[in-house]
C-alpha positions in Angstrom: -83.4 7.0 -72.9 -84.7 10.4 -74.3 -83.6 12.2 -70.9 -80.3 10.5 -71.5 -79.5 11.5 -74.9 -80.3 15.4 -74.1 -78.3 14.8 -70.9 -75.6 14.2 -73.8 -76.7 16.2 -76.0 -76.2 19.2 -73.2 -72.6 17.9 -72.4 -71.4 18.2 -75.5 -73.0 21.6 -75.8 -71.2 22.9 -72.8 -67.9 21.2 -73.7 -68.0 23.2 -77.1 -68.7 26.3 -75.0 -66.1 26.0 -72.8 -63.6 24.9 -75.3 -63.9 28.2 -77.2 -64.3 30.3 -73.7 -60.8 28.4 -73.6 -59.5 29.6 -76.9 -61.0 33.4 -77.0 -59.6 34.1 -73.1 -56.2 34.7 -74.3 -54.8 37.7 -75.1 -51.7 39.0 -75.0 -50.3 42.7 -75.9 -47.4 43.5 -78.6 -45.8 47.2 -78.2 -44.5 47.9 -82.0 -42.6 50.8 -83.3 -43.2 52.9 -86.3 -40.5 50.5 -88.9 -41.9 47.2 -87.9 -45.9 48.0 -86.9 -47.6 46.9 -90.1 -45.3 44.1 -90.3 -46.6 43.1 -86.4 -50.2 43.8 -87.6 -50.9 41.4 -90.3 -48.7 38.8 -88.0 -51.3 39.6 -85.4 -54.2 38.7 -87.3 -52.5 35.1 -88.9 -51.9 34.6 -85.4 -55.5 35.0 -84.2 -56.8 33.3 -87.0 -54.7 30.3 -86.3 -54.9 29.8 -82.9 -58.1 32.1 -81.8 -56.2 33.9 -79.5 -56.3 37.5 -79.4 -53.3 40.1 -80.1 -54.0 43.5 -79.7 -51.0 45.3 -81.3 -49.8 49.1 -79.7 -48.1 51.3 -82.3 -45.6 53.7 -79.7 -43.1 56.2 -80.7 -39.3 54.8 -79.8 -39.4 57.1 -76.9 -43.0 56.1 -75.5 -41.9 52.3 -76.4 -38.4 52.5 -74.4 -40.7 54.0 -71.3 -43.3 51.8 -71.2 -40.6 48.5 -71.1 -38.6 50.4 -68.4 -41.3 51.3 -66.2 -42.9 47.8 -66.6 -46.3 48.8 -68.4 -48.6 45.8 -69.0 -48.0 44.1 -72.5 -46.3 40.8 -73.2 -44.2 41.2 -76.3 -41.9 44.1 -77.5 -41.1 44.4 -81.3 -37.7 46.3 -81.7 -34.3 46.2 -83.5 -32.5 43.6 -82.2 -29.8 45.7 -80.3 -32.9 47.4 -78.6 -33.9 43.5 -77.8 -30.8 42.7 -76.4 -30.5 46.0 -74.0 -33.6 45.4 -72.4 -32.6 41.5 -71.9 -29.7 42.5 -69.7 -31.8 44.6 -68.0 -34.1 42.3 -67.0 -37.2 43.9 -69.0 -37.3 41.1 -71.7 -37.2 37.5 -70.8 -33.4 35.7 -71.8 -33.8 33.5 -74.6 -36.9 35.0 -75.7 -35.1 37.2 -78.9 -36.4 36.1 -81.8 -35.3 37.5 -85.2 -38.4 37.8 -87.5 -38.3 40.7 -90.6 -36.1 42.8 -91.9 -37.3 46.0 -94.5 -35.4 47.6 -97.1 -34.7 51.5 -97.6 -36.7 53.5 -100.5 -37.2 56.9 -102.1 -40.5 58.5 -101.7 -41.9 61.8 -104.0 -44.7 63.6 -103.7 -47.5 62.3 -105.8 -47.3 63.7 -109.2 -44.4 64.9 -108.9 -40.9 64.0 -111.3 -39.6 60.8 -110.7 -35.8 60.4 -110.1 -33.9 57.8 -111.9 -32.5 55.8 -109.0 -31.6 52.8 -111.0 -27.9 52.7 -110.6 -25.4 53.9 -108.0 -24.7 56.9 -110.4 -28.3 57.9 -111.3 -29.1 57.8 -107.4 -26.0 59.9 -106.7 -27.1 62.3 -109.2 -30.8 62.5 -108.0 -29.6 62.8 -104.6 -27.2 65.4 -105.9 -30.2 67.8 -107.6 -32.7 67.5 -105.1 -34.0 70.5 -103.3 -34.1 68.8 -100.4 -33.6 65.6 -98.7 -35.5 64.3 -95.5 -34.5 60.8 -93.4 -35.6 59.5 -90.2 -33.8 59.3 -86.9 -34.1 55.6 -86.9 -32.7 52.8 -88.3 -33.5 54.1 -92.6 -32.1 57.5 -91.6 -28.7 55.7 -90.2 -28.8 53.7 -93.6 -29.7 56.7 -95.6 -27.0 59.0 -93.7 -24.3 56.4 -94.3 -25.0 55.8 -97.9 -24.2 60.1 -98.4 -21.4 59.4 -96.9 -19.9 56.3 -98.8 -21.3 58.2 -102.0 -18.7 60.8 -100.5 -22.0 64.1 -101.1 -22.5 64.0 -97.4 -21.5 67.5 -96.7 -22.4 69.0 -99.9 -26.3 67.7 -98.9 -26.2 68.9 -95.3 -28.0 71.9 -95.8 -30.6 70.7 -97.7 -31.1 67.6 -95.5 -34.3 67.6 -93.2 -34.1 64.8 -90.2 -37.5 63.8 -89.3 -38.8 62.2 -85.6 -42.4 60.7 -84.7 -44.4 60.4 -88.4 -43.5 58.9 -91.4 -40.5 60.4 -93.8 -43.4 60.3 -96.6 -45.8 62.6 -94.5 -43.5 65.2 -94.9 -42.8 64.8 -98.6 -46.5 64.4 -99.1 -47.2 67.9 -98.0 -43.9 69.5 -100.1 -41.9 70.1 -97.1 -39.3 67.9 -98.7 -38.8 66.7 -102.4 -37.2 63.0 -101.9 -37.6 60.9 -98.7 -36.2 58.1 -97.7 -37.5 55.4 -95.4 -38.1 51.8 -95.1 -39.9 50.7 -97.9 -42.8 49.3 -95.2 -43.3 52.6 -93.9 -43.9 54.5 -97.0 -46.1 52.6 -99.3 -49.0 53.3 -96.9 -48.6 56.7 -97.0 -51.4 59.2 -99.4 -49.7 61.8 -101.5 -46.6 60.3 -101.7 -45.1 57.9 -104.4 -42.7 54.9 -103.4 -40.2 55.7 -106.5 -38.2 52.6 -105.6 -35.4 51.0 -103.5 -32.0 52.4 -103.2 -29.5 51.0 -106.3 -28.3 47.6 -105.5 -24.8 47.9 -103.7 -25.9 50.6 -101.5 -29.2 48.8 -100.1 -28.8 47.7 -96.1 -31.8 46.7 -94.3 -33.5 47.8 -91.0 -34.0 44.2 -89.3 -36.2 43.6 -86.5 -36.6 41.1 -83.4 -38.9 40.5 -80.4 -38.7 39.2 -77.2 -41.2 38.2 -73.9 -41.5 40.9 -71.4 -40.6 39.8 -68.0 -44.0 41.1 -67.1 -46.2 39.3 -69.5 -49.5 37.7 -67.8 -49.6 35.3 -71.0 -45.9 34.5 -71.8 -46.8 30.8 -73.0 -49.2 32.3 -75.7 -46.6 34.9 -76.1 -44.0 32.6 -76.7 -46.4 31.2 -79.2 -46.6 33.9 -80.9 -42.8 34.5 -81.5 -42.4 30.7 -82.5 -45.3 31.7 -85.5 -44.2 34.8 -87.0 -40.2 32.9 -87.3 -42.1 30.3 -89.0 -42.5 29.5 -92.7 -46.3 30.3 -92.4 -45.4 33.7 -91.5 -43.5 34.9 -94.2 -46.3 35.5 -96.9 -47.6 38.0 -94.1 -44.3 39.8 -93.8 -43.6 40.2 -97.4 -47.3 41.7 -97.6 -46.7 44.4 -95.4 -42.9 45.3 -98.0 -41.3 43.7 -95.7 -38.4 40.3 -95.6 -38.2 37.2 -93.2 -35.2 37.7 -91.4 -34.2 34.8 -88.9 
């Protein structure tokens, strides 16, 4: 009797062990640019602390990320805008039927810490702010389209050209952290992280747009089951409370 019950005491001991061998062996990898990364992160780790599966997240510039898809580097998810998403589906990089839409972020103003606060409260105080600056600086991506079309229905476009910095591969608030610009604007997301810069606010209601992001299964995902569960989580209802912690919105 006593050899049988530490037979099943063993069992059971080895069943537990290879039950969470089971869980901990997955791992799949999600390629995230700069506007959507922290929103990915905190994703990742609700994920892994749902299912015990392990998501290691890849920050890449746009032009690193559009390489690695196209030249079929290992990973198993993509995080993009959604016209990105749907590109590399007709190619044949992302998986049809895969795209799921997941978080959108709004565009804000960013000073350099200490520095004078613009009133941005209104349409008018925001044209005027925009108006006095020094100088301006935007992104190439998605909050620098945003930001470039707001000058332009404001109808200031051209008298802010000169003074108007576009920025590639760090954050808008970097730049206005060191002085090199007075006012940035970004997605909110990207520049509340940032030291030495202040997140003044969001532009004046009726010129707000957001940058809204998707992902999708690459077609050469070793995991696409887990990474299919993953897509299914961060569209569900227990994902938003992690996207609106990194500044950002559901978006579905």
């Amino acid at each position: 009797m006593k050899t049988w019950s530490m037979a099943v005491v063993g069992l059971v001991g080895m069943l537990s062990l290879l039950a969470q061998g089971q869980v901990q062996t997955a791992q799949i990898t999600v390629l995230a640019g700069m506007g959507v990364v922290s929103g990915v992160r905190d994703l990742a780790f609700g994920f892994e602390q749902m299912t015990g599966n392990k998501v290691i997240v890849r920050f890449e510039q746009t032009p690193d990320l559009n390489q690695k898809i196209n030249s079929g580097a290992p990973a198993d998810i993509a995080a993009l805008q959604p016209q990105q998403v749907d590109v590399f589906i007709k190619d044949g990089k992302m998986v049809a039927g895969t795209r799921t839409n997941f978080a959108q972020a709004g565009v804000g103003v960013a000073v350099k810490t200490g520095a004078r606060r613009p009133d941005i409260s209104t349409v008018e105080a925001f044209k005027a702010a925009m108006l006095n600056a020094k100088s301006i600086g935007y992104s190439r991506g998605g909050s620098g389209i945003i930001s470039a079309n707001v000058m332009e229905k404001l109808g200031i476009a051209d008298q802010l050209k000169a003074r108007t910095k576009f920025i590639d591969g760090i954050p808008v608030a970097e730049v206005v952290a060191k002085g090199e610009v007075e006012i940035g604007l970004q997605q909110i997301n990207v520049i509340i992280p940032v030291k030495g810069a202040d997140y003044v606010g969001p532009l004046p209601t009726g010129l707000q747009e957001t940058v809204k992001f998707a992902a999708a299964v690459l077609t050469v995902s070793k995991q696409p089951e887990v990474a299919r569960a993953f897509l299914r989580f961060i569209a569900s209802a227990k994902a938003a409370p992690l996207i609106r912690k990194s500044a950002m919105e559901p978006w579905h």
